[in-house]
LOGUFI-921339 format. One record per atom (N, C-alpha, C): x, y, z. Coordinates in steps of 0.001 Angstrom, whole numbers, padded with zeros to 6 digits, always signed. Example, Ala and Ser with C-alpha at 12.3 -4.5 7.8 and 13.67 -1.06 7.14 Angstrom:
+013190-005690+007800 +012300-004500+007800 +013200-003300+007800 +012850-002250+007080 +013670-001060+007140 +012900+000030+007870 
END
This chain:
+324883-086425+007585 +324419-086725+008946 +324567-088217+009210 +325246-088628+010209 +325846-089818+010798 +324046-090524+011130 +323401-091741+010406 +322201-092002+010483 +322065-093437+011633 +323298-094040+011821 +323693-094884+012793 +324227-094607+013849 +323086-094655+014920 +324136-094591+016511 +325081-095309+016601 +326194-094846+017623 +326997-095809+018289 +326304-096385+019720 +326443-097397+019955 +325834-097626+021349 +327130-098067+022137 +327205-097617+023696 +328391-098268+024416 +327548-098436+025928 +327183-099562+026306 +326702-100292+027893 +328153-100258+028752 +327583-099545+030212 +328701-099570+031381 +327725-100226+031926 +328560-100545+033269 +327684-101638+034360 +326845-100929+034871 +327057-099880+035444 +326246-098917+036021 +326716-097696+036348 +325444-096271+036640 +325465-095159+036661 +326685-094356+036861 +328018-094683+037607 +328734-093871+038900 +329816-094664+037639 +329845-095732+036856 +330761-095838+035995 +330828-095177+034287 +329059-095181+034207 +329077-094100+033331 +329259-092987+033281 +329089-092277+033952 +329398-091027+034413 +331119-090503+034062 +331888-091526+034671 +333266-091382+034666 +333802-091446+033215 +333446-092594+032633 +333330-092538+031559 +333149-091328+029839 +331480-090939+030629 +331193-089997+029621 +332321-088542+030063 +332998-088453+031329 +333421-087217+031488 +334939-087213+030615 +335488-088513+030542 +336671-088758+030440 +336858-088433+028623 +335850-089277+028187 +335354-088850+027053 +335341-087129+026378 +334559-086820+027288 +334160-085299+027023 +335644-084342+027302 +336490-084699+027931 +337868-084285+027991 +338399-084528+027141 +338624-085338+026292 +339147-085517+025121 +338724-085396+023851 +337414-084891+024138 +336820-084927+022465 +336978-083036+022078 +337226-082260+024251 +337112-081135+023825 +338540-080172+023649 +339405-081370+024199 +341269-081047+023866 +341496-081148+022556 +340538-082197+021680 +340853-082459+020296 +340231-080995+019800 +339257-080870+019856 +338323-079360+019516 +339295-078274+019569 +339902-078190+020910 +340719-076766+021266 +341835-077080+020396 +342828-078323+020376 +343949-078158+019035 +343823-078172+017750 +342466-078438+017427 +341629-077905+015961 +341496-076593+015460 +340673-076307+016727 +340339-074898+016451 +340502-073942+016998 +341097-074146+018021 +341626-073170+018929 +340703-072899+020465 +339536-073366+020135 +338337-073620+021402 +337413-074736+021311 +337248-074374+021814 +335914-076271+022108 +334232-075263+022130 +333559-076412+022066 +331818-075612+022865 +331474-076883+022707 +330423-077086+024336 +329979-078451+024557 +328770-077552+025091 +327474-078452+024577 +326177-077667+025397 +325865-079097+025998 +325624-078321+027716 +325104-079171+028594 +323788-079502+028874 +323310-080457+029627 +322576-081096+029848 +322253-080668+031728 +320924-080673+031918 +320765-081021+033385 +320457-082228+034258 +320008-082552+034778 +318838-083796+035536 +320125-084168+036234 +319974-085566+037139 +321198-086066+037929 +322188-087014+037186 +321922-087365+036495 +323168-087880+035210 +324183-086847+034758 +323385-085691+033934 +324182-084964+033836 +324692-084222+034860 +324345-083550+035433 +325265-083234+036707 +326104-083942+037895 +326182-085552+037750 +326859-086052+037982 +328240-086195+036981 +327712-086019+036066 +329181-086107+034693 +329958-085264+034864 +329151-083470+035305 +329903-082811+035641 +331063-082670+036580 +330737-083482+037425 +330855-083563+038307 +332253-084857+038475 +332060-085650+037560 +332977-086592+036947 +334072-085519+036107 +333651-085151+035796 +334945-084338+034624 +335898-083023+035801 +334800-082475+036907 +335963-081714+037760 +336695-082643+038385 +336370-084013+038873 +337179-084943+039508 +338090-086066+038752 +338086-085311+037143 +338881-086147+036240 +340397-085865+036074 +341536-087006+036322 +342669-086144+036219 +342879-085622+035237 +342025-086083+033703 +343029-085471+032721 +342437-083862+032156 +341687-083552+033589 +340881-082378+033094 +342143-081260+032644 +343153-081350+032597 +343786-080171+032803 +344245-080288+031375 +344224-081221+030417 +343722-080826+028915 +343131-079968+028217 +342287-079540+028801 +341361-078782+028666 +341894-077379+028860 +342053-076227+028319 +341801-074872+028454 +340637-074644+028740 +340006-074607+030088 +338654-074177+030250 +338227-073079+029630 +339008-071788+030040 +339039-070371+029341 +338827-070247+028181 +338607-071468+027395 +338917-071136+026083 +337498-072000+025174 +336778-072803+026596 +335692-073545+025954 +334186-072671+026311 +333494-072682+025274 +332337-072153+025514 +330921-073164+025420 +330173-072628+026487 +329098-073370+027339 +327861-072844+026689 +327436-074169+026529 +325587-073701+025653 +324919-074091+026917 +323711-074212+026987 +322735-075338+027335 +321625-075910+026372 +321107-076995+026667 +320076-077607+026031 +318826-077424+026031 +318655-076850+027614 +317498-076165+028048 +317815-076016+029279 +316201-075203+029991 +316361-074238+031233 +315051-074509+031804 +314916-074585+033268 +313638-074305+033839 +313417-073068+033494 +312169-072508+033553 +312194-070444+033575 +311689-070560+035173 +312574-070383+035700 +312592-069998+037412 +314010-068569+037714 +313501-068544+039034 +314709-067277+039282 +315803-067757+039252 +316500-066852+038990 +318196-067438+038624 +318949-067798+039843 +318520-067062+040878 +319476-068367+041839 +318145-069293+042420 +317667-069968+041613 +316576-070811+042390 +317462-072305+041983 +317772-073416+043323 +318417-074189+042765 +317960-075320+041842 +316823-075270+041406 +315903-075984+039784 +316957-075436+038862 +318049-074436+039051 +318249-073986+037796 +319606-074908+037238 +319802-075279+035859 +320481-076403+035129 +322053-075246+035322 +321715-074237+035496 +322942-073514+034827 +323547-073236+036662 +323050-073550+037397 +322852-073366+038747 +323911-074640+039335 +323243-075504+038959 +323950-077036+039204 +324927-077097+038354 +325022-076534+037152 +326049-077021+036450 +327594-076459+037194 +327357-075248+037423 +328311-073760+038080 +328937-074513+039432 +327785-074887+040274 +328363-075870+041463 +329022-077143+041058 +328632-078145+040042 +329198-079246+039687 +330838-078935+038984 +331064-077802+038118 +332154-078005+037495 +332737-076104+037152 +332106-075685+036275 +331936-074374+036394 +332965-073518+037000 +332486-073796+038219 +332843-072483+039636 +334712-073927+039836 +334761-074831+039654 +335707-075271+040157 +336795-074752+039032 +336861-074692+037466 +338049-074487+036736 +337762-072891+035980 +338950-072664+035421 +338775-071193+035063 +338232-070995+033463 +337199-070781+033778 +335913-070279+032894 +336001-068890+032588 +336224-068542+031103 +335769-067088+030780 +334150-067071+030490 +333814-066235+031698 +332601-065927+031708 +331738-065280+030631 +331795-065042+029259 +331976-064381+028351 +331504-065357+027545 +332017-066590+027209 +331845-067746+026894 +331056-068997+027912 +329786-068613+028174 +329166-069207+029716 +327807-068362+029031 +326743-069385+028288 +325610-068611+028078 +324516-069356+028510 +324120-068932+029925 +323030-069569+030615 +321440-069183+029677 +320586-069916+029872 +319423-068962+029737 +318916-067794+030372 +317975-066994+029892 +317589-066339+030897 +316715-066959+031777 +316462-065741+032716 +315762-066613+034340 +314277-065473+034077 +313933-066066+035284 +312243-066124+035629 +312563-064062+035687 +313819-063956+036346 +314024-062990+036834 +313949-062005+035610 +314747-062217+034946 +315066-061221+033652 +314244-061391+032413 +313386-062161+032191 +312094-062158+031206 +310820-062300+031906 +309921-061649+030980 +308368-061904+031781 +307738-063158+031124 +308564-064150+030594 +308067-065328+029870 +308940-065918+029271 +308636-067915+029239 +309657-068654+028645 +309968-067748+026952 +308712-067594+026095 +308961-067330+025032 +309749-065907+025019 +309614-064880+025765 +310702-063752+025850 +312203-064572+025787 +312256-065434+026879 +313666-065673+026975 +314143-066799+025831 +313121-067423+025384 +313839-067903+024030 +313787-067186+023037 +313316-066115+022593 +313828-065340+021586 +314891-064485+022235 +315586-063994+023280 +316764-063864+023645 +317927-064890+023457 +317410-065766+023729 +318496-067008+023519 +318760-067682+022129 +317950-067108+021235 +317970-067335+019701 +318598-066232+019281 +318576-065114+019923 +319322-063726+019158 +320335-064229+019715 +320810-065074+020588 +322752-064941+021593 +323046-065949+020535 +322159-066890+020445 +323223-068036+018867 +323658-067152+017531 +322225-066548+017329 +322486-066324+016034 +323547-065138+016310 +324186-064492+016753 +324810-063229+017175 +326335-064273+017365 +326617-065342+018147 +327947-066585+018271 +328042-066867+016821 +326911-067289+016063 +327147-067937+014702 +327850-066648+013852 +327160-065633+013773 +327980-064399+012980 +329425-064601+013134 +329908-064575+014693 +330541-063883+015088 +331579-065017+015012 +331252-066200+014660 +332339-067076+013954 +332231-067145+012559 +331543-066307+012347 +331498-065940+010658 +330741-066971+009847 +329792-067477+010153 +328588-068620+009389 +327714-067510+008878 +327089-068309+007978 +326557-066863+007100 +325079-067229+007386 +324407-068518+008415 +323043-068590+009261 +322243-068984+008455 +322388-068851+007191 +321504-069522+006429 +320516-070807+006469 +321117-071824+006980 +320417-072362+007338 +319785-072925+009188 +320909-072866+009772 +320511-072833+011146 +321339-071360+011993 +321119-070761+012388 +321737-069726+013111 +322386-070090+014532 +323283-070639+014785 +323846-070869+015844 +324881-071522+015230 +326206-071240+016431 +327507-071587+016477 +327469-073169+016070 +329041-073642+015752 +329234-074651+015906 +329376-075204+017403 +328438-076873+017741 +328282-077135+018662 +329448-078436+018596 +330103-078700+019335 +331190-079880+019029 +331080-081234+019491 +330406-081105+021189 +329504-082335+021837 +328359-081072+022237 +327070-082176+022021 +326268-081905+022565 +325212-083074+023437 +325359-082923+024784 +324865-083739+025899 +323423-083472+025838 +322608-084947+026069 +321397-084924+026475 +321000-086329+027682 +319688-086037+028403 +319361-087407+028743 +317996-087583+027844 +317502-088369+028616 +316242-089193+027906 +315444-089394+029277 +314147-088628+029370 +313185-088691+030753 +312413-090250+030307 +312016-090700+031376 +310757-091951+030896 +310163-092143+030235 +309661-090943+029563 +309178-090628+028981 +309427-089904+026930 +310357-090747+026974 +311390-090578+025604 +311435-088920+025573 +311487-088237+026869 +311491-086518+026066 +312975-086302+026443 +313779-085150+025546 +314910-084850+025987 +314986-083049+025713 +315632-082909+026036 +316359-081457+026838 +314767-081140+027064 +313867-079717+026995 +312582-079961+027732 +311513-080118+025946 +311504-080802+025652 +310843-080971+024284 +310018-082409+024630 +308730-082464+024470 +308435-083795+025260 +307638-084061+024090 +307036-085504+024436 +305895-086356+023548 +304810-085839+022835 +304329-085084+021751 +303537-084611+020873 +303285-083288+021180 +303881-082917+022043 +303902-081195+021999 +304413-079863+020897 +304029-079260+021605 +304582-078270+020286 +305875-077979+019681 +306697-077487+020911 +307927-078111+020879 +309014-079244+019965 +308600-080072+019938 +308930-081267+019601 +308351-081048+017744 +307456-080618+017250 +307518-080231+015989 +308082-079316+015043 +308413-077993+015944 +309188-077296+015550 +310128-077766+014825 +309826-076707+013242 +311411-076952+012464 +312089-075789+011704 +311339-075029+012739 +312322-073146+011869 +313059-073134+013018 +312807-072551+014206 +312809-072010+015079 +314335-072762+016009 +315247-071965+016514 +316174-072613+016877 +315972-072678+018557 +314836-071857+019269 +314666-071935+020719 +313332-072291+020718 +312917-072369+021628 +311331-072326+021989 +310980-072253+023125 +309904-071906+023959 +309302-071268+025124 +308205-072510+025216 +308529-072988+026783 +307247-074251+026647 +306552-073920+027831 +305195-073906+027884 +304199-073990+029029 +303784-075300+029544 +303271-075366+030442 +302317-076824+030652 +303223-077786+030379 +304457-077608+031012 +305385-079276+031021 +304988-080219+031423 +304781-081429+031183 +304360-082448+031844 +305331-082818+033091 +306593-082289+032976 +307418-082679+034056 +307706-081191+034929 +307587-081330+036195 +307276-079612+036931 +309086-079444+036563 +309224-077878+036615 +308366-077160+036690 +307437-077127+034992 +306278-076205+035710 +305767-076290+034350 +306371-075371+033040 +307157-074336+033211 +307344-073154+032214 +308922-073679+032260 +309381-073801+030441 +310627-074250+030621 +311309-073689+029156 +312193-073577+028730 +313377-073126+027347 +313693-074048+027057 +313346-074125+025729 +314849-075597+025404 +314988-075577+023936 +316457-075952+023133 +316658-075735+021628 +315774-076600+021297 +316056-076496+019749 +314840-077044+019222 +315419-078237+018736 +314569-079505+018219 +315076-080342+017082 +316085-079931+016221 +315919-079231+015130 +316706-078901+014455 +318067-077959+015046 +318279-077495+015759 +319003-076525+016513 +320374-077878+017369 +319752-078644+017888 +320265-079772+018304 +321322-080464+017553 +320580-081250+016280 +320765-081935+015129 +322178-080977+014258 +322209-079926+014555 +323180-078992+014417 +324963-079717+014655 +324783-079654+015836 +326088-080563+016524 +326567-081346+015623 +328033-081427+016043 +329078-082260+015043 +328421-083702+015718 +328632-084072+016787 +328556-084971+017985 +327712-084892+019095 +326290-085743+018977 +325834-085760+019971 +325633-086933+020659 +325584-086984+022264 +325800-087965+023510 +324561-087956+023891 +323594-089203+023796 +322460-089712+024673 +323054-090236+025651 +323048-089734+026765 +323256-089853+028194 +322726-090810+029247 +322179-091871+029255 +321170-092278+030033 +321647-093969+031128 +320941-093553+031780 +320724-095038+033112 +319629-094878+033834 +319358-096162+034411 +318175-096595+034894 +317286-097226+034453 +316343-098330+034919 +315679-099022+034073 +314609-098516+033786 +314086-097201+034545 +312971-096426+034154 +313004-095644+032840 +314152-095859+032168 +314406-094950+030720 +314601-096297+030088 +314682-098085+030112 +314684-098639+029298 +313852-098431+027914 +312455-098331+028430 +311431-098186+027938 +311741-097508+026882 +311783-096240+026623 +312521-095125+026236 +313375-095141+025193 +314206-096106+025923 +315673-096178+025222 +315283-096984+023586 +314703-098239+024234 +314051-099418+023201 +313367-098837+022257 +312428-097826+022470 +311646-097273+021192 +312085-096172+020684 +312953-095546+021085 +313910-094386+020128 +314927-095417+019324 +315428-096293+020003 +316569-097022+018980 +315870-098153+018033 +314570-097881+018167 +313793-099012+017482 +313490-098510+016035 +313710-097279+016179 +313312-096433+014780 +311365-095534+015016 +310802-095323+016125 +309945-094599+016146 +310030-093390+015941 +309017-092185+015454 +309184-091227+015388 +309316-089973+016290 +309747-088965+016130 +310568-087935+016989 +309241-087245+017962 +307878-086720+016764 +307291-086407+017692 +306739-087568+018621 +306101-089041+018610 +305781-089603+019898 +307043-089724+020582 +308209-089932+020379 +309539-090093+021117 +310730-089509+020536 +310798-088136+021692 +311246-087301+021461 +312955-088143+020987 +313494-088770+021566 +314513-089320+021902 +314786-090118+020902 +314254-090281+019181 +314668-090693+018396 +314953-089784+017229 +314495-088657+017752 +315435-087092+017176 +316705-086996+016935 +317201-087205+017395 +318926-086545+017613 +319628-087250+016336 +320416-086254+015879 +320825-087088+015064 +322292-086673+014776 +323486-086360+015178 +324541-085725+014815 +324775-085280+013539 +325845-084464+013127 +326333-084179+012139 +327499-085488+011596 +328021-085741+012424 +329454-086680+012603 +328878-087894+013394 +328410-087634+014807 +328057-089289+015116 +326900-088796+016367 +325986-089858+016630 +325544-090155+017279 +325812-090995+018160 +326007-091025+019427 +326982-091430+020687 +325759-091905+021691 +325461-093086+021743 +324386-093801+022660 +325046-094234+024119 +325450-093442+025152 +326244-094123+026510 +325028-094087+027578 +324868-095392+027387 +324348-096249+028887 +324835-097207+030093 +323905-096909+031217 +324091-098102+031922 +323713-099173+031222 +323780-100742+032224 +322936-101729+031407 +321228-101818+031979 +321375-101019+032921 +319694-101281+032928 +318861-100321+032164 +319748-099215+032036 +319448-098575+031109 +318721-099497+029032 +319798-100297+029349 +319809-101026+027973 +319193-102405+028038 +318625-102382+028998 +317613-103679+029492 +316518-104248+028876 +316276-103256+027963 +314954-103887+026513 +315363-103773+025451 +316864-104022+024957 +317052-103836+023671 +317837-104829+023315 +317075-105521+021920 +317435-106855+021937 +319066-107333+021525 +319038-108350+021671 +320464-108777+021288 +321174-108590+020430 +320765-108291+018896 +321033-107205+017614 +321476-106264+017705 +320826-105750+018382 +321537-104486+018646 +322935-103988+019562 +322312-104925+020625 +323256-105042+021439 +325273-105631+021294 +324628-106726+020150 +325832-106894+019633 +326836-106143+018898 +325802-105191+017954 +326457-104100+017151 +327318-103177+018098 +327084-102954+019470 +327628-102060+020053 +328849-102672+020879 +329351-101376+021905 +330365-102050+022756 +329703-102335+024430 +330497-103175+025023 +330149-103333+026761 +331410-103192+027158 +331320-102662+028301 +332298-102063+028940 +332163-102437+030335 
END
């Protein structure tokens, strides 16, 4: 496990964005002439769905065999499935619905609609990994889910990422590859999201973030605090850990660090 982030500062949001998409096109063309397919699990909030949104308006999207890449998520509101809170909702409008997607390979969570509870629909969404992991022939032993190749997150104000927040239950979990959360601190309140370990899975994972309201955030996950007060010093790739910010994003982190990385 790659124990050193990379860090890379853009000027701002609308250049990161372009950036992380351009990126994500090429890390998932390398994937598909590897292995014959890619899988990137997405992210929601307006970063990430602006990326998306960057990568349908990217020229070199056509690298990509869409048909041939398969879609996780990180987490889910539990609302009705066409309610537009939904991550898999925005994602479909941002990029999705624009290139040709085998739907087959497209595994939303379930919705408010089709379970009577977050925890129903994360033990559905733990049987669909572990059922992908078989079915690429991993023998699950230790985590049950597919290989993940990028996996996208942001970072709320609150150092929480995908819906796993600050000393909750969630956030301790270390069997369990889904989990069902009540009482979010961020509405809505009832939400899905992988777990720590389920995450940590990934060859490659992307902290996503801008704004100076996630400096805070940013500074004490890269400071070395722990996962349960900040969720956001969890992540840890298999291969690398990928830190892409704005700079206000990176606005409390001292010059050490800063040097180690790139600006762009």
């Amino acid at each position: 496990m790659n124990a050193e982030p990379v860090l890379h500062v853009h000027p701002d949001q609308e250049i990161l964005a372009a950036a992380v998409a351009r990126r994500l096109v090429g890390r998932l063309a390398i994937a598909q002439r590897e292995r014959g397919e890619a899988t990137v699990v997405l992210t929601g909030g307006t970063l990430g769905i602006n990326t998306l949104k960057a990568v349908a308006a990217e020229p070199s999207r056509t690298d990509v065999d869409w048909s041939r890449v398969n879609f996780w998520w990180g987490d889910e509101r539990f609302v009705a499935k066409d309610s537009p809170d939904r991550n898999e909702l925005q994602a479909r409008q941002a990029l999705l619905d624009l290139v040709e997607v085998d739907e087959s390979r497209v595994h939303p969570f379930g919705s408010a609609d089709e379970h009577a509870t977050p925890f129903d629909a994360a033990d559905a969404y733990a049987e669909e990994l572990r059922e992908a992991a078989r079915l690429e022939g991993g023998d699950g032993a230790q985590m049950p889910v597919p290989t993940f190749d990028v996996l996208l997150l942001g970072v709320g104000p609150d150092a929480h990422i995908a819906s796993l927040f600050p000393e909750m239950a969630g956030i301790r979990e270390e069997e369990r590859t889904v989990v069902g959360v009540e009482n979010s601190p961020k509405p809505p309140p009832q939400r899905v999201s992988l777990t720590l370990p389920a995450i940590n899975s990934a060859a490659e994972i992307w902290l996503v973030v801008a704004g100076d309201d996630k400096a805070g955030a940013v500074g004490l996950a890269l400071a070395g605090a722990g996962p349960v007060q900040v969720p956001a010093a969890g992540p840890k790739g298999r291969e690398e850990t990928l830190w892409m910010l704005d700079q206000a994003a990176a606005s409390q982190l001292p010059d050490s660090l800063l040097a180690g990385g790139e600006t762009f």
